[in-house]
N, C-alpha and C positions, 0 to 999 in steps of 0.2 A: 586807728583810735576812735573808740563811738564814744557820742558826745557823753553820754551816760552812764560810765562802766562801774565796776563794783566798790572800787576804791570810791568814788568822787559817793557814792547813794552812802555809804559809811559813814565819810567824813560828814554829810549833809544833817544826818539821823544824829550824828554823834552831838554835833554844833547844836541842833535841835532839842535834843535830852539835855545838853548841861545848860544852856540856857535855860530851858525849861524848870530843869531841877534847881537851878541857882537864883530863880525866881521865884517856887514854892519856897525856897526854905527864908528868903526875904534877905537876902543879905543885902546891904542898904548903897554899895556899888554898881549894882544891875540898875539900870534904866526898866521904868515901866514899857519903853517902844522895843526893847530888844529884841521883840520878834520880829518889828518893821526892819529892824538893821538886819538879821539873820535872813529876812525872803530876800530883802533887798541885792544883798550879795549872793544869794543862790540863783538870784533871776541873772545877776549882769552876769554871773560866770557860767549858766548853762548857755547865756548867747553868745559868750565871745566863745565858749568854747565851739557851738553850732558854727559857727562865719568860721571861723578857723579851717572846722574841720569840710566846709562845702566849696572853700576856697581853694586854689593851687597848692600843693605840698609843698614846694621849695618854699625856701626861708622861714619854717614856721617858725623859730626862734623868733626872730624879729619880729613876725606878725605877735606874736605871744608878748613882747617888749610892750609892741606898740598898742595892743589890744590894756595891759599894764596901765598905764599911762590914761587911757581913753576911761579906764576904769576908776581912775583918780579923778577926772575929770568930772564924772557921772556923780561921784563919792562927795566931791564939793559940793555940787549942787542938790545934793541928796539932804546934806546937812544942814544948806542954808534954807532951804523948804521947809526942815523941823525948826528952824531959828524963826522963822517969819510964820511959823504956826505958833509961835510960842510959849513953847518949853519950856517946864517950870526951871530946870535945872540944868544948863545946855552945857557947861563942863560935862560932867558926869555921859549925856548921849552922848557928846563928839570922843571922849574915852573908851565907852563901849563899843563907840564904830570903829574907834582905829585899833584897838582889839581884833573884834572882828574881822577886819579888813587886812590885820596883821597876819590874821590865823590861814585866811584862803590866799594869800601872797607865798605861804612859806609853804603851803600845802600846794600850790601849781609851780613854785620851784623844785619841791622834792621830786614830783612827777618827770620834772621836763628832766631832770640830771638822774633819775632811771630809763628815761627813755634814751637821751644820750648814750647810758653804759650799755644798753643793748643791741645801739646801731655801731657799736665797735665793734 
């Protein structure tokens, strides 16, 4: 598996445009920072995916569990930085991050349960 492949550059471009275009068109839900939360998760998922993949093979599940988690952890404190920058309107960012952060949780689930069906 390279850290990079076609699916993950898709889904990245994809996240990219509708943000982008959900921000041209103004719709009053989008956070002005959406593009901080958008790199923000492309940066922590191309590294956990990098460690993942320069690490041992066995157990990647669990690394992938635990890399999870490490990424909520990051994702707190990601939030709390935009808090103590002080954000006009800190519902509305912490909605679009956990958006966000909902979208690349269910997108490295789908991946890991095709990669399963293939190692049967």
């Amino acid at each position: 598996m390279k850290v990079l492949d076609i699916s993950n550059l898709f889904f990245y471009l994809g996240l990219m445009f509708l943000s982008g275009f959900l921000l041209f068109i103004n719709i009053s839900f989008i956070n002005e920072f959406i593009f901080y939360i958008v790199f923000f998760n492309i940066i922590i998922d191309l590294l956990f995916k990098f460690l993942i993949e320069k690490f041992d093979q066995g157990l990647v599940i669990l690394k992938t569990i635990l890399s999870t988690f490490i990424r909520l952890f990051f994702s707190i404190i990601f939030i709390l930085l935009f808090h103590f920058y002080g954000i006009e309107n800190l519902l509305n960012f912490i909605l679009n991050y956990l958006i966000v952060y909902l979208l690349f949780i269910i997108f490295e689930i789908t991946i890991l349960l095709l990669n399963l069906h293939h190692i049967k």
